[in-house]
C-alpha positions as CSV (number, residue, x, y, z in Angstrom):
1,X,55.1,-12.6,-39.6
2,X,52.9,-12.1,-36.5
3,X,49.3,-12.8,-37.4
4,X,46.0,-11.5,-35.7
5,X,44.8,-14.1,-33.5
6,X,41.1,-14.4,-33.5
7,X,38.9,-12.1,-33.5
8,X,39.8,-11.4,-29.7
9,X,40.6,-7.1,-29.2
10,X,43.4,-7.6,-31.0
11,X,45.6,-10.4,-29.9
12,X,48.5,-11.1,-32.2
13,X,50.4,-14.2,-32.4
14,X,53.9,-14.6,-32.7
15,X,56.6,-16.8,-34.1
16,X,60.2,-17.9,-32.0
17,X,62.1,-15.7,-34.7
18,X,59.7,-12.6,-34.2
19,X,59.9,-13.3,-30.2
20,X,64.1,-13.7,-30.7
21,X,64.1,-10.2,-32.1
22,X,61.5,-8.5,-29.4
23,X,64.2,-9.7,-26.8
24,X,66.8,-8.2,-28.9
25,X,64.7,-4.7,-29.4
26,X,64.4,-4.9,-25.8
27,X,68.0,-5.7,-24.6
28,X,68.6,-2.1,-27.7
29,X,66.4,-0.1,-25.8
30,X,67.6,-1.0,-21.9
31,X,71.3,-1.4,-22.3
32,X,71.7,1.6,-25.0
33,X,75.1,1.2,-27.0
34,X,76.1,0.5,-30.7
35,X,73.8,-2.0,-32.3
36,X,74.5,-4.3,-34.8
37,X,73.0,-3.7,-38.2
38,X,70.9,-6.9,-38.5
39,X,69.5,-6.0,-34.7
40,X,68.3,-2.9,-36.5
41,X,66.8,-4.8,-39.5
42,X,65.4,-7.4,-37.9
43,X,63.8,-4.6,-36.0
44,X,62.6,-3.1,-38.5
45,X,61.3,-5.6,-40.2
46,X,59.3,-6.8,-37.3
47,X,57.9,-3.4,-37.0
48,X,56.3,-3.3,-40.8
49,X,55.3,-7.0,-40.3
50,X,53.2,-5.8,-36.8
51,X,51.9,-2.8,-38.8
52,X,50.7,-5.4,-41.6
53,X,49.1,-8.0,-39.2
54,X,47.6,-4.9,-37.4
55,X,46.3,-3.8,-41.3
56,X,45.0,-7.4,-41.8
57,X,43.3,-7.4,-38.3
58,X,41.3,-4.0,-39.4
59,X,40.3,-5.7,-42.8
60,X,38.7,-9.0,-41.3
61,X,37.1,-6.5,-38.3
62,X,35.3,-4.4,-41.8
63,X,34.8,-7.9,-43.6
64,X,32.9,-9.0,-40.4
65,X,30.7,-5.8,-39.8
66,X,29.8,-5.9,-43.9
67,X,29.2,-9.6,-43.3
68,X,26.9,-9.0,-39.9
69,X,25.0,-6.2,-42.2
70,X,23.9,-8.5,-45.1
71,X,22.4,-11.0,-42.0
72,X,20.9,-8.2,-39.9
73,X,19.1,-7.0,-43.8
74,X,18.1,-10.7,-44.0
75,X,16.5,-11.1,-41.0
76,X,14.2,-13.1,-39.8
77,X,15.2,-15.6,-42.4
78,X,18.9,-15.6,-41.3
79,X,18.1,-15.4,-37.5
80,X,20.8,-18.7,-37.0
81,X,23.8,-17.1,-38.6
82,X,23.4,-13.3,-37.4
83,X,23.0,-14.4,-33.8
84,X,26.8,-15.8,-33.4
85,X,28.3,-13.5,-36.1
86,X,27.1,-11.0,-33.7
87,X,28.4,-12.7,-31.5
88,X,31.6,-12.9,-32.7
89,X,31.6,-9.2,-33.6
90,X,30.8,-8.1,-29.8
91,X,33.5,-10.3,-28.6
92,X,36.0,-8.4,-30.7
93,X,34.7,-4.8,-29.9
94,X,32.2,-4.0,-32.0
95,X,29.5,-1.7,-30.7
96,X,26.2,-2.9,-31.5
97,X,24.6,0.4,-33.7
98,X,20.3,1.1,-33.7
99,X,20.0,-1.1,-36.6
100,X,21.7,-4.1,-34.3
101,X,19.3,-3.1,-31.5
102,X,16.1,-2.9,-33.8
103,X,16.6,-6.4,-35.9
104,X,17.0,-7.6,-32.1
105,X,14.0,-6.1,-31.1
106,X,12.1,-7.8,-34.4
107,X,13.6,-11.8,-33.4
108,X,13.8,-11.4,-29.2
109,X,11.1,-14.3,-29.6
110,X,14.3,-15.9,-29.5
111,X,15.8,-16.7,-26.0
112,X,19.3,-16.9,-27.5
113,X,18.2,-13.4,-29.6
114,X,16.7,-12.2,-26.2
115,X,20.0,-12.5,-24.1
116,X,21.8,-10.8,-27.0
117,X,19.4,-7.9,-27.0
118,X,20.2,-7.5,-23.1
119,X,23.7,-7.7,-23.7
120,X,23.7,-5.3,-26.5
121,X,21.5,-2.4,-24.6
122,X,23.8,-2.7,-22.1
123,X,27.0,-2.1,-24.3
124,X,24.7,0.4,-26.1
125,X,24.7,2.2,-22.5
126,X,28.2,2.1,-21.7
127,X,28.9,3.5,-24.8
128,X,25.8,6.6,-24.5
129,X,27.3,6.9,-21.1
130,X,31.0,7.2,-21.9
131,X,30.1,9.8,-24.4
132,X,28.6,12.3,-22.3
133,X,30.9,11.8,-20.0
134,X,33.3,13.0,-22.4
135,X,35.4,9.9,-22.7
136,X,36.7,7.5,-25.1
137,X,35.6,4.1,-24.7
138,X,37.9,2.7,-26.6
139,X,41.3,3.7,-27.6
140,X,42.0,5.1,-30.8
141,X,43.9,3.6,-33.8
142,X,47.6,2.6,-33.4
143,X,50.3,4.2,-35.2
144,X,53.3,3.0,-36.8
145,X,56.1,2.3,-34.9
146,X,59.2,4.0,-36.1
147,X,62.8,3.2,-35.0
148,X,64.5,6.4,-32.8
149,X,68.0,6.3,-32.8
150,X,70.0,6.4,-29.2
151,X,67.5,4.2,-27.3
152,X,66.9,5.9,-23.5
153,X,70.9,7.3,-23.8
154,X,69.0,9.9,-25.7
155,X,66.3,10.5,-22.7
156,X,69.3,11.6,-20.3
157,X,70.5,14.9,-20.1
158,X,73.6,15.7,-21.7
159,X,76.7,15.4,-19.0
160,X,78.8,18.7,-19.2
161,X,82.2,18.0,-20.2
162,X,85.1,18.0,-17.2
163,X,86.2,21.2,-16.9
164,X,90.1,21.3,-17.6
165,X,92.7,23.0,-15.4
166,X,93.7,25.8,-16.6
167,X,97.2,26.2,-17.7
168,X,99.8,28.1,-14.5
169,X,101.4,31.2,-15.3
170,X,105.0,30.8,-15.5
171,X,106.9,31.9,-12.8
172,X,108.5,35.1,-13.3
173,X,112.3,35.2,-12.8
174,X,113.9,36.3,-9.9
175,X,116.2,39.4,-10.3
């Protein structure tokens, strides 16, 4: 089962056996034709093993923000564990709120606190800025992937069928 790899903007990892079958999902979709029914279940097994590592990868992302709450409440006393869970959390895409930019604010006595604060009002920008602007800064939420039958033979228009001759009169009979 591929697993989330990190904390990096989600990575995933892969075994040989899940690689195997995204070479044989591949080969499906380019070279359309009948498929073997294991292809198929392999495929879609792979599928609802992504969409569970992709599930697990959101529910260590909402451990990780409830777990950089409970520090930022803490703080000052819990100044050397917020800094790199914060850290950690920027590095996989969190957006740093007012709360992360006030407790910052409270501890930039710290260098290592200072050079996170600088790093965070910048993000905190970017983020101002993308939304006036009327963009998404990041893209939304994935969704399942589903298995389409026909592969790209079902992209190409369909090919009108040869037109037969049409049958010749019979001669008529000479009198």
């Amino acid at each position: 089962m591929p697993t989330p790899y990190g904390s990096s903007r989600g990575g995933m990892v892969f075994g040989a056996d899940e690689v195997r079958v995204v070479r044989r999902a591949l080969a499906l979709a380019l070279l359309p034709g009948p498929s073997r029914p294991d292809d198929v279940r392999d495929c879609l097994r792979l599928s609802r093993a992504v969409d569970a590592a992709v599930d697990e990868a959101a529910r260590l992302r909402a451990f990780l923000v409830a777990d950089l709450a409970r520090y930022r409440d803490a703080l000052p006393g819990s100044l050397a564990g917020y800094l790199p869970l914060l850290t950690e959390a920027l590095d996989a895409g969190y957006q740093p709120g007012p709360d992360d930019l006030a407790s910052l604010r409270a501890v930039r006595h710290d260098p290592a606190a200072a050079r996170l604060l600088v790093r965070c009002q910048d993000l905190a920008e970017q983020a101002v800025r993308a939304r006036l602007a009327g963009r998404a800064l990041a893209p939304g939420p994935r969704t399942p992937l589903r298995a389409l039958p026909g592969g790209r033979a079902a992209d190409e228009p369909a090919k009108p069928a040869p037109a037969k001759p049409a049958p010749a009169k019979p001669a008529t009979p000479a009198r």
